[in-house]
C-alpha positions as CSV (number, residue, x, y, z in Angstrom):
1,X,-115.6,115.6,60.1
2,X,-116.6,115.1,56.9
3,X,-117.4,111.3,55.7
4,X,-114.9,109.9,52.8
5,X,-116.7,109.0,49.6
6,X,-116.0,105.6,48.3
7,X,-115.6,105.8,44.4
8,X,-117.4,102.7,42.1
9,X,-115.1,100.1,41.6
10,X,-113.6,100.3,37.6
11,X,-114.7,97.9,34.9
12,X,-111.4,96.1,35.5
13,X,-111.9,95.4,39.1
14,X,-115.3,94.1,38.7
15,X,-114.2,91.6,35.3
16,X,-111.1,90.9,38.2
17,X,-113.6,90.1,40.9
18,X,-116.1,88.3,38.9
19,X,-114.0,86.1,37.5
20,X,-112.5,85.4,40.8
21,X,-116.3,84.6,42.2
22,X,-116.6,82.4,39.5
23,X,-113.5,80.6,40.1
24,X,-114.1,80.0,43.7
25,X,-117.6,79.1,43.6
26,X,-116.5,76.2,41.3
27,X,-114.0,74.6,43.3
28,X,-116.3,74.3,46.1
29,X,-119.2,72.4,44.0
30,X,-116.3,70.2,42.5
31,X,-115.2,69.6,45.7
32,X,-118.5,68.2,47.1
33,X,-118.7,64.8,47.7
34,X,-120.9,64.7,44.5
35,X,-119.4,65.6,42.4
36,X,-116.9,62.9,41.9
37,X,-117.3,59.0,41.4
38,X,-117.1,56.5,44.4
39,X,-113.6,55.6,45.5
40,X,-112.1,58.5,44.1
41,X,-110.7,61.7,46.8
42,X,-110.1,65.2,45.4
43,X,-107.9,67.6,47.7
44,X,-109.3,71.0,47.5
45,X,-106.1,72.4,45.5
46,X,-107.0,69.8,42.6
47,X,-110.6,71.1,42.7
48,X,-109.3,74.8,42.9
49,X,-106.7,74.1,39.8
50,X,-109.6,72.5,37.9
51,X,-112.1,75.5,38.4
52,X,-109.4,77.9,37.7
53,X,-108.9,76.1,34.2
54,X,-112.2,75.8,33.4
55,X,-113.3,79.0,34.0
56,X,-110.0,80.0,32.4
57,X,-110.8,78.2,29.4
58,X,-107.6,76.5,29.5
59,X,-107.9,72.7,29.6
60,X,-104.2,71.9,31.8
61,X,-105.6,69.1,34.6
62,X,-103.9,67.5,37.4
63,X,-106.6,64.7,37.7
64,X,-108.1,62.3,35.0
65,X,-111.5,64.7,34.6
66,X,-113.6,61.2,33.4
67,X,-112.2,58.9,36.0
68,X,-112.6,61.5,39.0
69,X,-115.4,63.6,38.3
70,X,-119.0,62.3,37.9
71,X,-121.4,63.7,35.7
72,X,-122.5,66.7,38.2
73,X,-119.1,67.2,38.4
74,X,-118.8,67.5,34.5
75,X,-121.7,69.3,33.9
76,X,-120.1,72.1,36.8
77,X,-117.2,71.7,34.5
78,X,-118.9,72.4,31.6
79,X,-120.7,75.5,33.1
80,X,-117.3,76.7,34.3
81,X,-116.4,76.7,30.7
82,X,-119.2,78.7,29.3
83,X,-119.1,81.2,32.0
84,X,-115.4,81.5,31.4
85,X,-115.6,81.5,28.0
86,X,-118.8,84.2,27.5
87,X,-117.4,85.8,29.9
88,X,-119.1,86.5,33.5
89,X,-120.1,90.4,33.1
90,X,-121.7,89.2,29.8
91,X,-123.8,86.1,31.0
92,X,-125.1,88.7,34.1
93,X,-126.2,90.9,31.4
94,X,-127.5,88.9,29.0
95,X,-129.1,87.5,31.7
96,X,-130.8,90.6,32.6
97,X,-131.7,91.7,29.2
98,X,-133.2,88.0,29.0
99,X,-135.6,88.7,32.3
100,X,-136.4,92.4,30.6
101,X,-134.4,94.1,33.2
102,X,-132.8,97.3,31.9
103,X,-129.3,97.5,31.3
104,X,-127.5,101.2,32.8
105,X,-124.3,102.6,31.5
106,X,-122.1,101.5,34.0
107,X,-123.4,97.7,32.8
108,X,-122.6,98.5,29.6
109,X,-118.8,99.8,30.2
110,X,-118.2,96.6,32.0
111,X,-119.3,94.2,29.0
112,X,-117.2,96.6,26.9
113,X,-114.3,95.8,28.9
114,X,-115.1,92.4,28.8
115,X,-115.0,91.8,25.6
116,X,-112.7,94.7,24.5
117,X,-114.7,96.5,22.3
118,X,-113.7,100.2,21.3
119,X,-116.3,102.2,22.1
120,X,-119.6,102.3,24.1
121,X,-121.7,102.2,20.8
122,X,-123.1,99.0,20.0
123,X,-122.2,96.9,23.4
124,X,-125.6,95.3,23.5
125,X,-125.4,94.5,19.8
126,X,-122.1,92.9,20.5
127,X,-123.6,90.8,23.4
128,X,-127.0,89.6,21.6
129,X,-124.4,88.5,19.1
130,X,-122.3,86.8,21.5
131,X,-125.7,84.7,23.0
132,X,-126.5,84.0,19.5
133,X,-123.2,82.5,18.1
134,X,-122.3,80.6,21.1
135,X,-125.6,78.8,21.3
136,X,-125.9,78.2,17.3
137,X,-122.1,77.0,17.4
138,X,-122.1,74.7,20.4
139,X,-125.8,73.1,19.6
140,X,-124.4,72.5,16.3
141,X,-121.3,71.2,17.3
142,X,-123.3,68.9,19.5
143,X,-125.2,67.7,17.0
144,X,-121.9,66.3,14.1
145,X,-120.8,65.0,17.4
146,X,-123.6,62.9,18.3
147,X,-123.2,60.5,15.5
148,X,-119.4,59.4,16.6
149,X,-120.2,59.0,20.4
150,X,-123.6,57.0,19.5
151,X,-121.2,54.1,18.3
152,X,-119.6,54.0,21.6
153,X,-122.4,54.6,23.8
154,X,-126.2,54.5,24.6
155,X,-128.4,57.7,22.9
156,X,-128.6,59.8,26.6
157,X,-124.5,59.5,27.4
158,X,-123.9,60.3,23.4
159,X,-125.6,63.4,24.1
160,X,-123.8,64.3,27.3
161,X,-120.7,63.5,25.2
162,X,-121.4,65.5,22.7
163,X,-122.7,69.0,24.1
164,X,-119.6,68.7,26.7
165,X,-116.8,68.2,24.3
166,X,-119.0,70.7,22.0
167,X,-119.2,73.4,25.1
168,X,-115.0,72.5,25.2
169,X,-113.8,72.8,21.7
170,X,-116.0,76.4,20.9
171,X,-114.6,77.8,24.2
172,X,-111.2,76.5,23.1
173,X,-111.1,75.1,26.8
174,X,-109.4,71.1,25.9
175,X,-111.5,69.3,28.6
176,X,-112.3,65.9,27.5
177,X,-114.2,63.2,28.5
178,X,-111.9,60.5,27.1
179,X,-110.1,59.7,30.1
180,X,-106.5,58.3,30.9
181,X,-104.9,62.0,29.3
182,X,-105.6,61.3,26.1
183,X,-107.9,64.3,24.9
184,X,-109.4,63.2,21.5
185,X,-106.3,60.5,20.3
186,X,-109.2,58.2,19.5
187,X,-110.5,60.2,17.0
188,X,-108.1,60.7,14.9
189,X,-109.1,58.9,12.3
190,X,-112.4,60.4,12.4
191,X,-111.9,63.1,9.5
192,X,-115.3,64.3,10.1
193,X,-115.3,65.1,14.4
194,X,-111.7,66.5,13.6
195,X,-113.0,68.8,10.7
196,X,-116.3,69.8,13.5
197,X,-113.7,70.6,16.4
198,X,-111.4,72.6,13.9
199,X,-114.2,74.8,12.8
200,X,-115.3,75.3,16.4
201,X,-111.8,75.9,17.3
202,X,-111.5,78.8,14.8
203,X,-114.8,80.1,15.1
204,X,-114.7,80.4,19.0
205,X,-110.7,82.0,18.3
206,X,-111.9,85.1,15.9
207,X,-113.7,87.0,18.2
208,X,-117.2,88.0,19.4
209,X,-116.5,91.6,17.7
210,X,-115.5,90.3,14.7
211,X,-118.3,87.7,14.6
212,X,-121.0,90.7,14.5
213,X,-119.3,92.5,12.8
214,X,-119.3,89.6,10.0
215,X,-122.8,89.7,10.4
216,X,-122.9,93.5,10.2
217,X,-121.1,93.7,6.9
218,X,-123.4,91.0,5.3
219,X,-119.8,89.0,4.8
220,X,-118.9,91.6,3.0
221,X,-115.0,92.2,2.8
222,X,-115.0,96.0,1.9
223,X,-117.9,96.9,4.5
224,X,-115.9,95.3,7.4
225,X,-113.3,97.2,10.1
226,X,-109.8,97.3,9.8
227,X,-109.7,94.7,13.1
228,X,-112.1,92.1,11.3
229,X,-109.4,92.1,8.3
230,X,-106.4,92.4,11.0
231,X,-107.7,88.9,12.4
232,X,-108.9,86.7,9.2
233,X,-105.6,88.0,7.0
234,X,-103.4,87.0,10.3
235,X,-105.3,84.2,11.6
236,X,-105.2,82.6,8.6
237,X,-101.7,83.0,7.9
238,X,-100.8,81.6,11.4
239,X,-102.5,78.5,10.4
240,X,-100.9,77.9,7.5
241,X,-97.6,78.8,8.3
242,X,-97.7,76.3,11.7
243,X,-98.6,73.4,9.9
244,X,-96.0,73.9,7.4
245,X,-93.4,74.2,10.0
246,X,-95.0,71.5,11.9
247,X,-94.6,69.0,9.0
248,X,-90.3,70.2,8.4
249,X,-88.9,67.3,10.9
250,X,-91.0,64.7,8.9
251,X,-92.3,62.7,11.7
252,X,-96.1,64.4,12.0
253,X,-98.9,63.5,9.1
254,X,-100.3,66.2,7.1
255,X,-103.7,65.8,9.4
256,X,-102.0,65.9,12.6
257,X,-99.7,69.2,11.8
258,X,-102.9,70.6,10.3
259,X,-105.1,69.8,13.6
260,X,-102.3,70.7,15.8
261,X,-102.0,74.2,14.1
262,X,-105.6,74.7,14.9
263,X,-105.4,73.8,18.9
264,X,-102.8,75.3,19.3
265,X,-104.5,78.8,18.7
266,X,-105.2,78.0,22.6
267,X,-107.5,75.2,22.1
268,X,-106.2,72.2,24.2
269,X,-107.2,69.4,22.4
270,X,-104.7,66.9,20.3
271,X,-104.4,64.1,18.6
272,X,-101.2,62.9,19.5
273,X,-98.8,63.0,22.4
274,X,-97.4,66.4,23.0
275,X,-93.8,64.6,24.9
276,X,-93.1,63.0,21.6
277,X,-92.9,65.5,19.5
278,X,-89.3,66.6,18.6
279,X,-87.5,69.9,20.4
280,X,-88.7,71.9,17.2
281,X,-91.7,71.1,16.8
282,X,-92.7,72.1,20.3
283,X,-90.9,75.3,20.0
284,X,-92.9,76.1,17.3
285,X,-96.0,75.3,19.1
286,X,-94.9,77.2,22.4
287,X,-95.0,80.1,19.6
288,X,-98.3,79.8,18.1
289,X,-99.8,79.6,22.1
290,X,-98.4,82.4,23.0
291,X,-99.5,84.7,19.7
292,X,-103.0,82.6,21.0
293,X,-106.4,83.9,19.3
294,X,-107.8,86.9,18.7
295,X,-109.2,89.7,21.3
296,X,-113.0,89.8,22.4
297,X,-112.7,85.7,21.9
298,X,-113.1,82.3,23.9
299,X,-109.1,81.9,23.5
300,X,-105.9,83.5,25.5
301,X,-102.9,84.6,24.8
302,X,-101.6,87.7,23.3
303,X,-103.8,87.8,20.6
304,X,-103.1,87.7,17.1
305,X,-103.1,91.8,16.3
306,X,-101.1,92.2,18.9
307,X,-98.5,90.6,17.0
308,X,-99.6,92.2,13.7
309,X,-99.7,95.6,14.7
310,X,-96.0,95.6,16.5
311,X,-94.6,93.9,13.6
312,X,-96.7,96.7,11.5
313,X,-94.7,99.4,13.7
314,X,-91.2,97.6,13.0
315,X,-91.7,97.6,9.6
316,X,-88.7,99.3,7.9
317,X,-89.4,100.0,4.8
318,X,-93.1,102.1,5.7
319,X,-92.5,105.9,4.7
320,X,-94.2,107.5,8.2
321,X,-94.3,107.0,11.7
322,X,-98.1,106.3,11.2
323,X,-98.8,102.0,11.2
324,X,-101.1,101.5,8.4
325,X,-102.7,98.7,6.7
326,X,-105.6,98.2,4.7
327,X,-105.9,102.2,3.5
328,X,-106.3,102.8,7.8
329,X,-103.9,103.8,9.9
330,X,-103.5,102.2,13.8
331,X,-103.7,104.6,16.3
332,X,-100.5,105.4,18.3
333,X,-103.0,104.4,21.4
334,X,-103.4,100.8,20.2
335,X,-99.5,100.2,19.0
336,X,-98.5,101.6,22.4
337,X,-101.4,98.5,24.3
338,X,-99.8,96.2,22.2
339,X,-95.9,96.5,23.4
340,X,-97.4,96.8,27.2
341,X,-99.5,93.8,26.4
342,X,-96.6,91.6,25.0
343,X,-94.1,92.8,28.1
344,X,-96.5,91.7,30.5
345,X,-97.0,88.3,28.4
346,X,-93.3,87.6,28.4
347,X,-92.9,88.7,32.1
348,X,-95.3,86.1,33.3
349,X,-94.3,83.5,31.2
350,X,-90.5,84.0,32.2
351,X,-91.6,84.4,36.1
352,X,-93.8,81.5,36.0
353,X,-91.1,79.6,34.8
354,X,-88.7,80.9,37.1
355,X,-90.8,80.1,39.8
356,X,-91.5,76.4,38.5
357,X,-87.6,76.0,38.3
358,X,-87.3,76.5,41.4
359,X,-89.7,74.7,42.9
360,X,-89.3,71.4,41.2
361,X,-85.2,71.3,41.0
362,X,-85.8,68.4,43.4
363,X,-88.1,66.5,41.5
364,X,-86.6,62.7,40.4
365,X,-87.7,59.8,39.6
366,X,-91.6,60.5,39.8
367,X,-92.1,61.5,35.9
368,X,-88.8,60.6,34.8
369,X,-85.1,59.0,36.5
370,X,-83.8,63.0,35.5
371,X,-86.7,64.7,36.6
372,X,-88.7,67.6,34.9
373,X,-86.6,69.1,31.7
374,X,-86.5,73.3,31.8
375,X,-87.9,73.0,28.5
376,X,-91.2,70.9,29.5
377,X,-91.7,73.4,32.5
378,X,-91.7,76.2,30.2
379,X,-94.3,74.2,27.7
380,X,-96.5,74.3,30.5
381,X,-96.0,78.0,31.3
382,X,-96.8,79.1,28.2
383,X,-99.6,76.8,27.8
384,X,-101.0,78.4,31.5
385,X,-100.7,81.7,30.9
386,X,-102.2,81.2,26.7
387,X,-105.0,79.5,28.2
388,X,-104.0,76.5,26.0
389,X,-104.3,73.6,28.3
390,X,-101.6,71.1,26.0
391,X,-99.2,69.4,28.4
392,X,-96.0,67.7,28.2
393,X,-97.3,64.9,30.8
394,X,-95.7,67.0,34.2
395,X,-99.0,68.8,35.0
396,X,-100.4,65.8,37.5
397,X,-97.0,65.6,39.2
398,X,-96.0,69.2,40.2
399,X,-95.9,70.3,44.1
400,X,-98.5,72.5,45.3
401,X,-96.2,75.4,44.5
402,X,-96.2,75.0,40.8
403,X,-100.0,74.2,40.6
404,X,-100.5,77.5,42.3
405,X,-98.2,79.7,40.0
406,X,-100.1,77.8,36.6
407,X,-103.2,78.8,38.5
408,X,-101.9,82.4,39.1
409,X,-101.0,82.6,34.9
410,X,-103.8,80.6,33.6
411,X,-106.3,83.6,35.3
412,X,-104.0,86.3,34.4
413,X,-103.5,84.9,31.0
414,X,-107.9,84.8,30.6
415,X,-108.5,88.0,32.7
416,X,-106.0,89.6,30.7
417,X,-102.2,91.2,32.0
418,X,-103.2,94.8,31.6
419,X,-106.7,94.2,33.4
420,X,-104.8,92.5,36.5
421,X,-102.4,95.5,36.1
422,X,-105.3,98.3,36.2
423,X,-107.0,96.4,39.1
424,X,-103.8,96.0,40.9
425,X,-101.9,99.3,40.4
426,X,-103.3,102.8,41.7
427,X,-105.3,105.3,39.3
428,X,-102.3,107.2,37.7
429,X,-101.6,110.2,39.1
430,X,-102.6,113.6,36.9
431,X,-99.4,115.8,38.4
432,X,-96.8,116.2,35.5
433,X,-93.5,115.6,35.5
434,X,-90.3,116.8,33.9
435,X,-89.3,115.1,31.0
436,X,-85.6,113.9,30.0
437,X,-84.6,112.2,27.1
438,X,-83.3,108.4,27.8
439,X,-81.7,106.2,25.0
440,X,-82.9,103.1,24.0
441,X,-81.4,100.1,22.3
């Protein structure tokens, strides 16, 4: 009898597993009696849900994270964030190049997965450049911040302060330590901490790959790739566009729409109450966290050239089948990623929301004397599964049920829907089939 020969686990089952080690070694150090202040308790599904979104890079809390938590418990948050955010496969192997340990082939195929990068060539490059930028952006960031939370507080807390909410605004996580649910409402007034977080918002958003590749070029437009151009031409042009649209109903300040086009590339943070703002205006941001930031990044949801490269391939008036832009045509591979990509999006989102429906029809007079509105639930869907972390207020108040299906979306939104698809489904089978023709629209 011969013995049966296990095969090595594929990129996307370890970036699945990782993540999921991650996760679960969080809750239980949040969950330790030290981690939070005196007087306060912490079931282990609250510790679980805040792991998950900090790992996630999300930001959606069902406990006040400066009331609860005590500083080891923000500091685990905070390490959450920058393992979720680097991502784990890439923190092992910087790690490992760090200590002079050599790094394999099969090390290198997982970092490439981890941060979607085309090809094999240049992983390590990729990853020296992701150590780099991180640290220089979030010391940095630390740094503008230290002179705002020196006027409320002694020199050692300002700089706690300021390398936490730093660590949060370059991972595009939205933890705060503000308290009371108000993420950063106090500063804004504060054109300078709002102009910091912006830039760290962005910066975090483009993309590790387009970051070296930045630095590759010598910031040289013409020497960069086709991607680089993809997400600076669409990034920008989200940006612009949102605030416009956010400043139509005539209610938000030129500042605020501004700011709130910025988070809501999956950041978190805000400067105003998200259940105030009129039906429109939250559709609109509903739409900009779902598009999210850009691939290889610290943000979620389906990236920007996802949408750019689908509404390259509907364009009607393009004279071949071929999607091009910028003298380069997208391969039929990539256009093909981007539909199953933006399926999977809208199927969680829809199912999550299905799920929270149902679970909360008999919710009353706990947030409101109607209960929760379809159209809040679904906020905090897409802002679970976009890794945004911006709430409508209903995140503190939803049964165990609903916590557990924004857990479920929030790590398939930061894993990524095709990753948890590969790790889930079997290896595709190489037997052909017969082919028929079947019509479409």
């Amino acid at each position: 009898m011969t013995a049966k020969i296990r095969r090595p686990l594929s990129p996307a089952r370890y970036l699945f597993l990782m993540f999921l080690a991650a996760v679960l070694a969080g809750s239980f150090l949040l969950y330790l009696p030290v981690s939070r202040n005196e007087g306060f308790n912490l079931s282990f599904l609250d510790a679980l849900f805040t792991a998950v979104s900090a790992v996630c890079v999300t930001g959606l809390t069902t406990v006040d994270i400066h009331q609860v938590f005590s500083p080891f418990g923000w500091t685990v948050i905070a390490l959450l964030i920058m393992i979720g955010g680097m991502g784990v496969a890439g923190l092992i192997v910087s790690t490992a190049l760090f200590l002079g340990f050599r790094v394999g082939l099969s090390q290198r195929i997982i970092v490439q997965a981890s941060y979607n990068i085309g090809s094999l060539k240049g992983t390590l490059t990729v990853l020296k450049t992701v150590v780099l930028s991180s640290a220089a952006f979030q010391l940095l960031g630390a740094a503008f911040y230290y002179r705002t939370f020196r006027a409320l507080m002694g020199p050692l807390d300002a700089v706690g302060y300021s390398l936490f909410h730093a660590i949060s605004a370059f991972n595009n996580a939205g933890f705060d330590l503000m308290g009371s649910f108000s993420s950063i409402s106090q500063f804004s007034d504060d054109g300078l901490y709002i102009m910091i977080t912006s830039v760290l918002i962005i910066a975090g958003g483009l993309g590790f790959f387009v970051i070296a590749d930045t630095i590759r070029s010598g910031f040289s437009w013409k020497h960069m790739t086709m991607h680089s151009k993809m997400v600076y031409c669409f990034t920008l042009l989200l940006l612009v566009v949102g605030a416009f649209l956010f400043l139509v109903p005539g209610d938000i300040s030129v500042p605020d729409a501004l700011f709130l086009s910025v988070t809501a590339r999956t950041a978190g943070f805000s400067t105003l109450d998200i259940g105030t703002l009129r039906p429109f205006a939250v559709l609109i941001l509903m739409t900009l966290m779902f598009i999210g930031a850009s691939p290889g990044s610290t943000g979620g949801g389906v990236k920007t050239t996802t949408l750019l490269t689908i509404l390259l391939s509907l364009n009607p008036l393009k004279r071949t089948r071929e999607v091009v832009l910028f003298s380069r045509s997208i391969d039929e591979q990539s256009v093909q990623k981007a539909y199953q990509v933006l399926a999977l999006g809208l199927f969680t989102v829809v199912g999550s929301t299905g799920v929270l429906l149902a679970a909360e029809q008999n919710m009353t007079a706990s947030v409101s004397p109607e209960g929760f509105s379809p159209f809040s639930l679904l906020f905090e869907s897409v802002s679970a599964f976009a890794t945004v972390g911006l709430s409508t207020g209903v995140t503190p108040y939803l049964s165990g049920i609903s916590k557990g299906v924004l857990m479920l979306s929030m790590f398939i939104g930061r894993v990524g829907p095709i990753t948890i698809a590969s790790t889930i489904l079997r290896k595709e089978s190489k037997i052909g089939y017969i082919r028929e023709r079947v019509f479409i629209g």
